[in-house]
Each structure stands twice: as C-alpha cells, then as structure tokens.
N, C-alpha and C positions, 0 to 999 in steps of 0.2 A: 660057863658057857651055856649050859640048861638054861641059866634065870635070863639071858640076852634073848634067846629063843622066845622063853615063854613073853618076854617083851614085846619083842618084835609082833608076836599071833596077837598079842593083847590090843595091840594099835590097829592091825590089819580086820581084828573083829569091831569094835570101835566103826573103824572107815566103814565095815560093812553093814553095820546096824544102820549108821548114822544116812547112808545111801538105799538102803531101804527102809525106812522113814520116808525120807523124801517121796521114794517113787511112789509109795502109799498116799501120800499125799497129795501128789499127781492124777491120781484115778478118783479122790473125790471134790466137791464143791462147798465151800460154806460160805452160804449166805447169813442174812438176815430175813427173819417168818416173820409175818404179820400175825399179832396177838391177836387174843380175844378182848385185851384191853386195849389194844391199838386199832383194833376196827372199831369199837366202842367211842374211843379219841376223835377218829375220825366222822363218825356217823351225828356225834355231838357238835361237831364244831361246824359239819353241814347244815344240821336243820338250827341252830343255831343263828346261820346265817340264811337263812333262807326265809325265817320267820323275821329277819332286819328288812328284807326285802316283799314282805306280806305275804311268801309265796306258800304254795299249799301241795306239795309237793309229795312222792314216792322218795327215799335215798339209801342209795342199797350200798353194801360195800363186800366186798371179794378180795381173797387173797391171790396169790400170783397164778393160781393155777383156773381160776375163774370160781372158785366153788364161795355158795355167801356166808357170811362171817356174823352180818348186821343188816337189819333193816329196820326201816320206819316209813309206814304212810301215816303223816299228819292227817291231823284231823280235817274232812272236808275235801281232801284228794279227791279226786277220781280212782274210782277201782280198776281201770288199766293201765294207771301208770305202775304199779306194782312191778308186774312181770316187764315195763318196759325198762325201768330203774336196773334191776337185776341186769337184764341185756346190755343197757348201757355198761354199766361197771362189767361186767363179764369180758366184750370185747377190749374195752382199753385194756384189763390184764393181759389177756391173752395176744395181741398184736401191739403193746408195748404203746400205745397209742392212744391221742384228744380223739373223744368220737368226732370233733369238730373238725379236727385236719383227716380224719377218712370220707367227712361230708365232701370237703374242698377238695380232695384229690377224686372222689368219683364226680364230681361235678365240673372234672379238671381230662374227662375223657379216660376215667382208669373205672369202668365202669366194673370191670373185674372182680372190683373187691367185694360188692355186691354178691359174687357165689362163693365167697371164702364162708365157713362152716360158722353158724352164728353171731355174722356181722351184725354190728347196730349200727350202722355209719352217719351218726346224726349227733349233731352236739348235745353235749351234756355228760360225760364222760371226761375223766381224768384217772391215769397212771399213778400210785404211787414212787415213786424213786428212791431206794438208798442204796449211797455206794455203786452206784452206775445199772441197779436192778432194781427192773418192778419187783414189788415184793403185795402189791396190791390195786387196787383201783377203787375209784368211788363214781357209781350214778345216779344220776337225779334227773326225774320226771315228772311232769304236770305244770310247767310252768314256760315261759316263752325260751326258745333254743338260746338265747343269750343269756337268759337268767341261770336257768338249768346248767352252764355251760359254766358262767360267774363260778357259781357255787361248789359245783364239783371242782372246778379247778383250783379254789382257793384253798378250799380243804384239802385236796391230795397237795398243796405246796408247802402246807402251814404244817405240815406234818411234820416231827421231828423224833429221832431215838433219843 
C-alpha cells in the first residue's frame, strides 16, 4: 500500500514539474538575434549590389532594437549620408517597416508618423524578417530613393539563417 502511494505522489510530482516548465516558458520569448556575422552578410551583399548598380552610397545595418551592428560609406559618398543610412535602417527596425511605405502612407494624409521618435519616412530602408520577426534592418543612403530602396530591400530579402 506505501509503494501505490509513493506512486501515485510520483506521477502527481511529474504533472507538476512538467506544468511549471510550461508556465516558465510562458513568461519568456525566443527569438532569433541578428549576428555580428549576419549583419556582416547583410552589409556585404548591399554594397555588393549597390556597386552593380554604380552607386556610391552610406549602408548601415541594425539589429531589431535599432542599435548598428555594421556600417560602410563607400568610397566617394557624401558625408551626410552616414547618419542618414543609420536612421534609415534604425526606423524600419523599430516600426517593423519599408521606409518607402511610411513615405507613402505620410504622403497618404498620415502625416502623423512624421512626430513618432526617430522616424526616417523616406525610401531606402528594409526590415529584416525571421520567423514572422524583425530581428534587423538595413539602410542605404546617397543614391536616388529608388535605388537606395532597390538595395536595402534586396539585401534584407536575400537574407537567410
């Protein structure tokens, strides 16, 4: 009769480990971070393509919380595409977002977005995505909003774990 008991507690400790596991697991999140070789990946396969295209560009890249990871102004840049590189990539982390579709939607009467805290709302920005989360962004500067635009966005698609 003792060994049926000690049975019984043994299943019931069991059920109760195994249900707080869970709920521990409940209060955190696991993503996927963006490396220092995966910003690397990225920051390579922009200016990469950006020198396909002749351009002479800033391309900064950020991980999900807007902080930079990578940068590069090619040779020949302009010295304020710099800090605008950074900002481009900054806001796509951080609003999840094409700087190009926050162009289009304040140019769409949401003029709004314009006081959100460190908006760049101008193309040339792309999110990275895995797994349904930014986990980074890429921006690019100095060269015509369509190119800048090209380019970040190829790179944050071609990105793969």
């Amino acid at each position: 009769m003792k060994h049926k008991f000690l049975g019984a507690l043994a299943v019931l400790f069991c059920f109760t480990a195994a249900s707080a596991a869970k709920a521990d697991e409940d209060r955190v999140l696991k993503r996927v971070l963006l490396s220092s070789a995966g910003a690397k990946s990225l920051l390579n396969t922009a200016e990469s393509d950006a020198r396909k295209h002749g351009m002479k560009v800033s391309i900064a890249v950020v991980d999900a919380s807007g902080r930079l990871l990578a940068f590069i102004r090619m040779d020949d840049a302009q010295t304020g595409t710099d800090d605008t590189a950074i900002k481009k990539a900054k806001t796509a982390a951080l609003y999840s977002s094409r700087g190009k579709v926050l162009a289009e939607r304040v140019s769409q009467n949401q003029a709004f977005l314009m006081t959100l805290p460190g908006v760049a709302a101008v193309p040339g920005s792309a999110p990275v995505i895995v797994d349904q989360h930014v986990i980074g962004a890429v921006g690019v500067s100095g060269s015509t909003d369509d190119l800048d635009d090209t380019v970040a966005t190829d790179a944050a698609n071609k990105f793969q774990i």
